[in-house]
N, C-alpha and C positions, 0 to 999 in steps of 0.2 A: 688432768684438766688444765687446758690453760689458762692462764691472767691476763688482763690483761690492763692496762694505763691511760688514762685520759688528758692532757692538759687542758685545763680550763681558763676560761679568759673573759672578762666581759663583753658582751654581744656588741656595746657601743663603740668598742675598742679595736674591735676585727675588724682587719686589712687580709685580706691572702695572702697579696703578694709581700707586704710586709712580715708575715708571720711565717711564708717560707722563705723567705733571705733569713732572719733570723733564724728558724730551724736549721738552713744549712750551715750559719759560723759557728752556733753551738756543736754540731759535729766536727766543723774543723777544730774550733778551741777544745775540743776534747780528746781528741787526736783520732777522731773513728774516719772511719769510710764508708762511701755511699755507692752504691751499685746498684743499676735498674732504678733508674727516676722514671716515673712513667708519670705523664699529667694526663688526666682525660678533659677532656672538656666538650660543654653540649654543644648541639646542634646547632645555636645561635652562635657561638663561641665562645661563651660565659664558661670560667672557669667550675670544673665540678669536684674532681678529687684530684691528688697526689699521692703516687707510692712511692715506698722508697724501701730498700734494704739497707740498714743501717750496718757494718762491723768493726772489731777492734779490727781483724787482721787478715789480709785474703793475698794467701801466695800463688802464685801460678805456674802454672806445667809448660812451659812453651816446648819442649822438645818437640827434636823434629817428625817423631811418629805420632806423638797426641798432639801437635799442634791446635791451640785453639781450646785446650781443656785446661779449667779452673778449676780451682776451689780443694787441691791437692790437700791442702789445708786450710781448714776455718776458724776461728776464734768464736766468739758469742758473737750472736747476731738478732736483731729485731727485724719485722716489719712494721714499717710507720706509714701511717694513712691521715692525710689532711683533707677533710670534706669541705664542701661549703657549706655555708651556712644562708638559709634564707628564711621569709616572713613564714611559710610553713613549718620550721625548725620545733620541734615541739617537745625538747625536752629543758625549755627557759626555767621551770620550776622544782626542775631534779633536785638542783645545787644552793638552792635558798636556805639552806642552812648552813654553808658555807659563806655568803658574803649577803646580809640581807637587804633586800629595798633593789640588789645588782640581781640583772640575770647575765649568769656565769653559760656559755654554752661550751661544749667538747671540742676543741676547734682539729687537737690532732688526737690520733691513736696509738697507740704503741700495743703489738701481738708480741705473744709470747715472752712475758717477764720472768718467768719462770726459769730459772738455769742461764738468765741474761742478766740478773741484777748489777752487777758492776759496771758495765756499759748503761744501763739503764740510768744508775746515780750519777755516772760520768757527764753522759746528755743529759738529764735533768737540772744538774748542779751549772752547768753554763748555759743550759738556756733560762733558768730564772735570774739567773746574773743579768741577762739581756733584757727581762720581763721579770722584775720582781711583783710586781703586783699579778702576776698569774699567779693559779697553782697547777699541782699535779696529785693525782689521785688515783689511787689505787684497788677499785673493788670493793671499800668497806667504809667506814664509819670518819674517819678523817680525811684532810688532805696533806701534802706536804709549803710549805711557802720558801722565798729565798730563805728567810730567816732559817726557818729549820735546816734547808739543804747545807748552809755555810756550818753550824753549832756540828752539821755531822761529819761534815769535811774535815773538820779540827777532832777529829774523834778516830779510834782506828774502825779501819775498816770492817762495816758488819754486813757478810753476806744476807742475810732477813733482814734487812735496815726497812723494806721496801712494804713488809705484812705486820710492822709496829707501829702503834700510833706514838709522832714524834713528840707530843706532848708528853710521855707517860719514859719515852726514852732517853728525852734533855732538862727534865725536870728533874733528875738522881743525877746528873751531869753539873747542875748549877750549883 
């Protein structure tokens, strides 16, 4: 089964295109790469979604008989999907237990956390750098905040960082 990631953000606060320029320098300050940007946008030309393949590392085949073939080798890899968000958006009251009186909406996604967790902390930990007042959540009962992502950056690396709640992992830490 896969996992999958949310970053959450206050509705009043979302910009798209602010929120993808930032999405892409957290990749660069992270040191990933992006491949397949695809933006759809509607019929009017109002912005609607963004993919993206996020990776640590993509070597390529150029020789001269496979010319044109990738991905000889892959490192971890995501798919990250940025929606819009509009007046019918109707999950404002999901995350009320995470910030109360704010409605928090999902602004990006992140597929497949599962067997990608170090890439995954990697862009998390620089894009709340750029958005500390975001969070990130992952499928269960907390979220992650800057605060937490830096306490675990100064910690060694823990591949599960991602299925523990950080209150319970930096409070034996203090």
């Amino acid at each position: 089964m896969a996992t999958s990631g949310c970053i959450l953000k206050k509705k009043d606060d979302y910009i798209v295109e602010n929120s993808i320029n930032d999405i892409k320098k957290s990749i660069f300050n992270a040191k990933l790469k992006i491949r397949g940007e695809n933006i759809i946008n509607h019929k009017n030309g109002e912005f609607c979604c963004l993919n993206l393949g996020i990776f640590d590392h993509i070597a390529f085949n150029c020789s001269a008989d496979d010319f044109g073939n990738e991905e000889v080798e892959q490192g971890q890899s995501l798919n990250f999907y940025i929606d819009e968000i509009n007046e019918s958006y109707t999950d404002m009251n999901e995350f009320d237990w995470v910030l109360k009186g704010d409605k928090l909406c999902k602004i990006a996604f992140i597929e497949n956390v599962i067997d990608n967790e170090q890439i995954v902390f990697k862009f998390i930990h620089e894009y709340l750098k750029i958005n500390p007042q975001d969070y990130f959540w992952v499928e269960d009962d907390w979220v992650y905040t800057f605060e937490d992502m830096e306490k675990l950056s100064k910690l060694p690396y823990d591949e599960c960082w991602c299925y523990k709640n950080p209150n319970d992992k930096l409070k034996d830490k203090n």
